[in-house]
N, C-alpha and C positions, 0 to 999 in steps of 0.2 A: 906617512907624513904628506901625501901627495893625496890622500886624498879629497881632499877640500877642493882640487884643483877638477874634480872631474865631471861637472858641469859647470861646464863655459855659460859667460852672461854672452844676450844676444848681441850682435856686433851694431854696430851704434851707423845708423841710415848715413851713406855718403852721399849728400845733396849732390856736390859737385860731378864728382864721378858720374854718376845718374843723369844730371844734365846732359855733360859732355855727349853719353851714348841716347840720350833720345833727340840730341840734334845730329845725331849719327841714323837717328829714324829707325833705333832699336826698338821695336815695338814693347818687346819683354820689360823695357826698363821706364817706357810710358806709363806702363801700367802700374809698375810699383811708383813712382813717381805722383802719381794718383791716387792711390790708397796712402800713400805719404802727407800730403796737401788735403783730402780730403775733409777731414773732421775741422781742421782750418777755416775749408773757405764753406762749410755746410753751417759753420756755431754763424758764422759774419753774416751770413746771407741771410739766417734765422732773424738775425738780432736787428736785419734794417730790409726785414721784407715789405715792400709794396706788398698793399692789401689784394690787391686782384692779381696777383702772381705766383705763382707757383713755385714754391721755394728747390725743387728737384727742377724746377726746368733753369730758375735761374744759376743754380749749381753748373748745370752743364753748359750755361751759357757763358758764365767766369773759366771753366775749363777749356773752350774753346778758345778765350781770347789768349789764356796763358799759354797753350802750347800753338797758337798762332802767332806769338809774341815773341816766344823762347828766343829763337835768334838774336832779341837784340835785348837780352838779358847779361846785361853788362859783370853782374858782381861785386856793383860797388856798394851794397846793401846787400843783406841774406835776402834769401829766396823770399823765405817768408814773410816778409816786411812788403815785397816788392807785389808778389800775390795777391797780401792783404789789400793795396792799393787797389791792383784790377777790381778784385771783389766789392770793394765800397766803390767804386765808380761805376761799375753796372749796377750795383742798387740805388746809386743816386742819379744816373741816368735814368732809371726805369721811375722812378719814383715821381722825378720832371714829365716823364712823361701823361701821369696821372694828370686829371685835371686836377685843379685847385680846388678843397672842401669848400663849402658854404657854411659862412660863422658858424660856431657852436653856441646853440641855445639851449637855455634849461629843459627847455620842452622835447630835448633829444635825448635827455637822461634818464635811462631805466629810473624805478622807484628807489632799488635799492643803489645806487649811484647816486641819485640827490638827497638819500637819506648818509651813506657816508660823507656827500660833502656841507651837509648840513654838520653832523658831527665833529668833519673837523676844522669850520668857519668857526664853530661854537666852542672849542678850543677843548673838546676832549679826550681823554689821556691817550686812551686806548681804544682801538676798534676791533670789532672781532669778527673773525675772519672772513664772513661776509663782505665786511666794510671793507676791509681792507683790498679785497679782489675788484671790488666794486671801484676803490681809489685809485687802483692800476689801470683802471679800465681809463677811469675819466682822465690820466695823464696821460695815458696813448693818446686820449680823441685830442685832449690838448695839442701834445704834441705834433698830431696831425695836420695842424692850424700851421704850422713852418714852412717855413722854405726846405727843399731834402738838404741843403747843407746842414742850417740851424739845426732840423731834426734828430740829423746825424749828430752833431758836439754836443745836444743837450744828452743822448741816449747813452753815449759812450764817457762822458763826463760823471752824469749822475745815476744816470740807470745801472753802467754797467763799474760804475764805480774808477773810469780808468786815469791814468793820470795823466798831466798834461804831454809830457815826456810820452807817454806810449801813445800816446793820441796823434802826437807828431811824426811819429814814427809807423801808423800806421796809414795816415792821411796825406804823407808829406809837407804839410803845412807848416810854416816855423811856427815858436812860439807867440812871438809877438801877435800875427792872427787868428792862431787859437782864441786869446785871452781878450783881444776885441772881438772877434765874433760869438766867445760866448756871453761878452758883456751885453751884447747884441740881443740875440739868441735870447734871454733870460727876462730881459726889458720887452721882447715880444711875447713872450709866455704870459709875463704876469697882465697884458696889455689885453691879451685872449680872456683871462681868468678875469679879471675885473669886467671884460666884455660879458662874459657867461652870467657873471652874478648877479646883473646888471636885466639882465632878462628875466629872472625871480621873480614869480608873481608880479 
């Protein structure tokens, strides 16, 4: 009757505990603590990397700040949430630090990029899969056109699907600013696009 019992599930990561002993400067528990956080702050970093950066150097450059940080890692938010912050503030520091692109004009679009946005000004059902990769393309360059805040709410709003609530939560931003800045945000986008189109022949 016991035996169902005989492979134990793995024991469930003690954040706390963990902290406690890496501000005890237990190396052993830095490390797990790191391979814990990892795949966290590697997906964020991915999703709002500056272009001329190094997605593995800005990793370890988010790890530095966090465990340069820990001490005043209060607990009144999970780890995670708190992490998430550092992580979107070193890419949107780095990202300020970029220069500003110069407008996007048509004449900067691959063939097959003005031919997906030909297709779908022209209001066509479907694109195939060329087009489609191609349309991802030209809503990065779009996107590029923002401010790294703007950039940020439009990528994690629409791109990555997330909602207001987790947006806040990982930004710290209340709602109220969210919802104007993506009102914002949105009204500069299309402001980009009409610039773009505008440049057409």
């Amino acid at each position: 009757m016991f035996a169902s019992v005989s492979v134990m599930p793995e024991p469930e990561f003690d954040v706390t505990a963990c902290v406690k002993r890496v501000r005890l400067r237990d190396e052993e528990s830095a490390r797990a603590l790191f391979r814990h956080l990892y795949p966290l702050v590697a997906r964020l970093v991915r999703s709002h990397l500056p272009r001329r950066t190094s997605a593995e150097d800005l990793v370890q450059t988010v790890f530095m700040k966090v465990f340069a940080s820990l001490d005043s890692f209060s607990g009144a938010v999970p780890l995670e949430h708190w992490v998430s912050r550092i992580a979107i503030n070193t890419c949107l520091n780095q990202l300020a630090a970029e220069k500003a692109r110069p407008e996007l004009r048509w004449a900067d679009l691959s063939e097959e990029q003005a031919q997906a946005l030909e297709a779908v000004t022209a209001g066509q059902a479907e694109l195939d899969p060329t087009q489609n990769l191609a349309s991802r393309e030209i809503v990065e360059k779009l996107l590029a056109q923002l401010a790294p805040t703007d950039r940020l709410l439009m990528t994690l709003l629409h791109l990555e699907g997330r909602s207001v609530n987790e947006v806040r939560q990982i930004t710290g931003w209340n709602v109220p600013v969210i919802k104007i800045r993506a009102f914002r945000a949105r009204r500069k986008l299309r402001k980009h696009f009409e610039t773009l189109m505008e440049t057409k022949g």
